[in-house]
C-alpha positions as CSV (number, residue, x, y, z in Angstrom):
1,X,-16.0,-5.4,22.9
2,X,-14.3,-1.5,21.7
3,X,-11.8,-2.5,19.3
4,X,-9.1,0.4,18.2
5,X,-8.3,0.4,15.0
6,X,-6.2,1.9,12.9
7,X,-5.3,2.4,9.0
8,X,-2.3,-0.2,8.6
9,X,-3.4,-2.5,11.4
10,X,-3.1,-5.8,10.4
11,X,-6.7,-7.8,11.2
12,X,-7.9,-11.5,11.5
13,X,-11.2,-12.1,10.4
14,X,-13.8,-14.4,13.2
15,X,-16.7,-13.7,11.8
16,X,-19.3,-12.4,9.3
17,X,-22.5,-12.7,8.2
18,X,-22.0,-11.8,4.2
19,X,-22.9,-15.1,2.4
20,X,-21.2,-14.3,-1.0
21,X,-17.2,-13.8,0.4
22,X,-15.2,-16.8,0.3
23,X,-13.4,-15.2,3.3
24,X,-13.1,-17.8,6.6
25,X,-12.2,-17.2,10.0
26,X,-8.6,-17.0,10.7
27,X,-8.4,-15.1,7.2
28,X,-6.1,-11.6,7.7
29,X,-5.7,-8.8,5.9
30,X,-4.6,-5.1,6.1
31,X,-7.3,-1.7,7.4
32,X,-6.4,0.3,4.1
33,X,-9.2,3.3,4.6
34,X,-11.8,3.7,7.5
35,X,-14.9,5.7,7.1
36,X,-17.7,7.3,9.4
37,X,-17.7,7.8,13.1
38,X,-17.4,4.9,15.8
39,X,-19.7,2.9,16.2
40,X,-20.9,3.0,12.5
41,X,-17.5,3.1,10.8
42,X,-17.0,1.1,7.5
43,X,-13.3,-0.7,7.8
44,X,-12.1,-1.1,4.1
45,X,-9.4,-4.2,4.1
46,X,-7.2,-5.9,1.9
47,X,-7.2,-9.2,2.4
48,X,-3.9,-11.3,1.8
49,X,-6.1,-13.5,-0.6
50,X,-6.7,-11.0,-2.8
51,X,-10.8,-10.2,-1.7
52,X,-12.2,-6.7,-1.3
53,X,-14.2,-6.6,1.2
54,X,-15.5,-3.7,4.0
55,X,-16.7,-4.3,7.1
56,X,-19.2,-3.0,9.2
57,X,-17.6,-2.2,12.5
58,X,-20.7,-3.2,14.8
59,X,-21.6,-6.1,12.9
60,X,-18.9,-8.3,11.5
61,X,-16.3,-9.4,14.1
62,X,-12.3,-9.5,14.0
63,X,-9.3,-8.9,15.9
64,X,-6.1,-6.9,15.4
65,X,-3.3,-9.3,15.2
66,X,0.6,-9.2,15.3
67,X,2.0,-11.1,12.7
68,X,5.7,-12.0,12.9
């Protein structure tokens, strides 16, 4: 699945394999700073809980959401 994202999209959180976050699916957060080229781009959010954590585009898996 392509995802396009963008800095200021907002993003919900299904999955990831990183065993020390105490982020859960259906956590969201904001795309603050993107880095590399697609396919291998780092996605730097900020999640509404307060965790910093990046995530590796082809590994970790999310979806751009619409909150209202």
């Amino acid at each position: 699945m392509k995802k396009t994202i963008k800095v200021g999209d907002r993003i919900e959180l299904i999955h990831t394999n990183d065993e020390i976050t105490k982020l859960k699916s259906g956590d969201k957060g904001s795309v603050v700073k993107i880095e590399g080229e697609p396919g291998d781009r780092l996605i730097w959010i900020k999640w509404d809980n307060g965790e910093k954590l990046a995530f590796l585009e082809e590994i970790d898996k999310f979806k751009v959401v619409h909150d209202k």
